[in-house]
C-alpha distance (Angstrom), angle and dihedral (degrees) to the residues before:
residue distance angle dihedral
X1 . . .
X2 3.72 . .
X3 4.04 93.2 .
X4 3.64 86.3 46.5
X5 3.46 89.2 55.6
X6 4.11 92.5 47.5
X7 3.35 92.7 43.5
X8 3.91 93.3 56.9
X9 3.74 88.4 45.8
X10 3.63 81.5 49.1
X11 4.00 91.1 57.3
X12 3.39 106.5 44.7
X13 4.33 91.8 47.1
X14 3.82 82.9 51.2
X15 3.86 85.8 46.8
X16 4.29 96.3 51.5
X17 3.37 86.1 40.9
X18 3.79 94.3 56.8
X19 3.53 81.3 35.6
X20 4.14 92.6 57.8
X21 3.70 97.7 41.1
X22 4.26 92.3 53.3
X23 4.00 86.9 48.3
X24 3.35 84.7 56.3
X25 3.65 103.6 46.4
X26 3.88 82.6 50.7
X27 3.68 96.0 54.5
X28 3.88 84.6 51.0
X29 3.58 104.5 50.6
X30 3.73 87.0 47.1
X31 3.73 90.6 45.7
X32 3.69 90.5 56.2
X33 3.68 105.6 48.5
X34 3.86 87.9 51.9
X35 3.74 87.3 47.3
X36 4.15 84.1 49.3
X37 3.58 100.1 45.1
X38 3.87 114.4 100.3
X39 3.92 130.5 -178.7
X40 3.88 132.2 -124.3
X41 4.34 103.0 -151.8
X42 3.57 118.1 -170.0
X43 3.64 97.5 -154.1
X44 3.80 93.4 -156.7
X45 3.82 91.6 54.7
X46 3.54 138.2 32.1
X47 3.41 97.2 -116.2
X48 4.06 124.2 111.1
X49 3.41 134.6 177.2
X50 4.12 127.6 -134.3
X51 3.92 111.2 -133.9
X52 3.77 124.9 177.2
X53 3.64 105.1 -140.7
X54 4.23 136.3 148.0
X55 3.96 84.9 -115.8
X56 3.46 132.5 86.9
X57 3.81 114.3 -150.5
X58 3.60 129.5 63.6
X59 3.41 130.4 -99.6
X60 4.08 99.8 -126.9
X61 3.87 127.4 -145.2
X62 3.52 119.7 -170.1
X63 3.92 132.2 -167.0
X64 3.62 124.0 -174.4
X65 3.54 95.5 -159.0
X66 3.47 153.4 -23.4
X67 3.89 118.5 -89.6
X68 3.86 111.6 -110.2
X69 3.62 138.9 176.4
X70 4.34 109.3 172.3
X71 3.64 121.9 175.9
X72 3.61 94.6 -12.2
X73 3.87 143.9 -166.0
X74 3.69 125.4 -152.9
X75 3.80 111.4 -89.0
X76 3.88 94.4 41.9
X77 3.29 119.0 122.7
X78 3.84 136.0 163.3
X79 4.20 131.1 -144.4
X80 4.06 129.4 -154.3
X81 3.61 127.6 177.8
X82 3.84 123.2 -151.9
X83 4.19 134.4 176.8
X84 3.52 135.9 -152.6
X85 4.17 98.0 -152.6
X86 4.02 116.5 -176.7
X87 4.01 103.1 -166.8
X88 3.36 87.7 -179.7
X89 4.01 116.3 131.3
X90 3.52 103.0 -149.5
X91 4.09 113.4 8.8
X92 3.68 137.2 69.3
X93 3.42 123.9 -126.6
X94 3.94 127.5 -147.0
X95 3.60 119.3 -148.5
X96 4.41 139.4 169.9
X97 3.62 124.1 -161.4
X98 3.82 126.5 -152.1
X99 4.49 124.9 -164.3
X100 3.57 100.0 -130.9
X101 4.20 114.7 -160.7
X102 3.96 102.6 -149.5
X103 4.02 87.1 -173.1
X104 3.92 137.1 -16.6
X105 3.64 122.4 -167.9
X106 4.01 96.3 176.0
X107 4.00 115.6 111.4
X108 3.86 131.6 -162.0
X109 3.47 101.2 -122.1
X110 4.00 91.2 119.9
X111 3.40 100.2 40.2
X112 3.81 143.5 -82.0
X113 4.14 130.2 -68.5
X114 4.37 87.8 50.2
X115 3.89 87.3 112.2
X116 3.48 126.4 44.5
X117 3.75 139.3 179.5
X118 4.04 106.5 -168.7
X119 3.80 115.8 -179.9
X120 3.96 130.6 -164.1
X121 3.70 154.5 169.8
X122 3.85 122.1 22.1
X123 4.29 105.1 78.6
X124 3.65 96.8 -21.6
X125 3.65 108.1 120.6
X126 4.09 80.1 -167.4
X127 3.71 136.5 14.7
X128 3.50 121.9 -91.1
X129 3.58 131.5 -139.6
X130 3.86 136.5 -160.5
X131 4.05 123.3 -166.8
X132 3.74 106.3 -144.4
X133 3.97 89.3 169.4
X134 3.88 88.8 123.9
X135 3.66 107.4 58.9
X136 3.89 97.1 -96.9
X137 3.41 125.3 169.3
X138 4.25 92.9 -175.7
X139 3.89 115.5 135.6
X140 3.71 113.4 -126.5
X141 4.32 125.6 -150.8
X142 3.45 102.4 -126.6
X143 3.99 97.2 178.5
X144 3.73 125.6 3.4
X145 4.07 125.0 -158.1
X146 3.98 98.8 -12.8
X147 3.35 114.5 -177.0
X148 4.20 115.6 -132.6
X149 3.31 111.9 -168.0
X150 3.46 124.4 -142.4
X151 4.14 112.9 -65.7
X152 3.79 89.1 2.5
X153 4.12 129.5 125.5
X154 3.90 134.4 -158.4
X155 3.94 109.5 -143.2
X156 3.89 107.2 -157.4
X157 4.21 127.9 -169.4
X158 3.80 119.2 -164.1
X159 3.69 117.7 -162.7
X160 3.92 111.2 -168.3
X161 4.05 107.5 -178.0
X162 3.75 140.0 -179.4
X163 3.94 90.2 -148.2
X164 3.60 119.7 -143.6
X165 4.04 110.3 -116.8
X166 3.87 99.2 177.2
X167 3.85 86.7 -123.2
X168 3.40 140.9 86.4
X169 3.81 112.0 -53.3
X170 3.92 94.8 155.8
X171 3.91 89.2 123.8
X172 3.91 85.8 63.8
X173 4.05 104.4 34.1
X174 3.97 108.8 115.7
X175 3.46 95.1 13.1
X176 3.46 121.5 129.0
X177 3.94 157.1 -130.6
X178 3.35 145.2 -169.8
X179 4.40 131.5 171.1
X180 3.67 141.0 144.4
X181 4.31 138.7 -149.0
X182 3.41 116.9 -132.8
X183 3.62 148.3 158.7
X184 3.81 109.5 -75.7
X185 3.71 120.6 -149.7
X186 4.10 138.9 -75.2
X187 4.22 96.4 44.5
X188 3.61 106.6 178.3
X189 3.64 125.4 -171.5
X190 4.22 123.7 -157.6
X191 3.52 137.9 172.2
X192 3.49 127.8 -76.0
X193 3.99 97.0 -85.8
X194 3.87 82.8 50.3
């Protein structure tokens, strides 16, 4: 009866123990993917993007501004910087960007090349340019799976224009436009040999 008794005893220490030790284990792995989990912050926005990653700080974008044309002229234009910044000590970051048109008034009834978008700087080898002439609201990939290594930033310009033609551009005068560049989806951040 007695060893019965112990052996019980026995059972149900062996039990909490087991118990204890998968509690713990718990508490780790949650531990860890909070410890793991970094954020992408557009500074201009409000927006942010969850990542799980084996670094800690955030890879930071920052836009100055939204690109705007309102009511416009030809000959106006309007310029916007934005970086891609890994502070990171020891891993490289990969990053895409995309142009994204909010809202475009302008139509092609006098011809194409009235509204450009040119972008610059950052991993372009060469500027880019987008012809939103024809009212279009399609996103464009500026940069796709850039690597940032670690400590490094990506300083971008956007240009968007309503180029002078010396014609007539009445069709297109006090039209407007509005986009944005962001971050575009799937970052993923490695180590150093990455």
């Amino acid at each position: 009866m007695v060893k019965k008794k112990k052996k019980e005893e026995d059972r149900k220490k062996i039990f909490i123990i087991v118990i204890g030790i998968f509690s713990v284990l718990v508490a780790l792995i949650g531990a860890t993917f909070a410890y793991f989990t970094a954020t992408v912050n557009n500074v201009n926005g409000n927006e942010s993007i969850t990542i799980t990653t084996a670094v800690i700080k955030s890879l930071e974008y920052r836009a100055n501004k939204s690109l705007v044309l309102d009511h416009v002229q030809p000959g106006v234009s309007d310029t916007g910087t934005f970086i891609v910044k890994n502070p990171n000590e020891s891993a490289v970051a990969r990053y895409g960007l995309v142009f994204i048109p909010e809202s475009n008034t302008f139509v092609n009834t006098d011809g194409d090349g009235q509204l450009l978008i040119t972008i610059s700087g950052g991993a372009l080898t060469n500027p880019v340019t987008y012809d939103y002439t024809n009212g279009s609201t399609e996103q464009k990939q500026i940069v796709k799976d850039i690597r940032l290594n670690a400590g490094q930033t990506d300083t971008y310009t956007a240009k968007v224009e309503f180029v002078e033609l010396n014609k007539d551009q009445n069709s297109n005068t006090g039209k407007s436009f509005v986009a944005h560049i962001d971050l575009t989806d799937g970052l993923i951040i490695t180590d150093q040999a990455g």
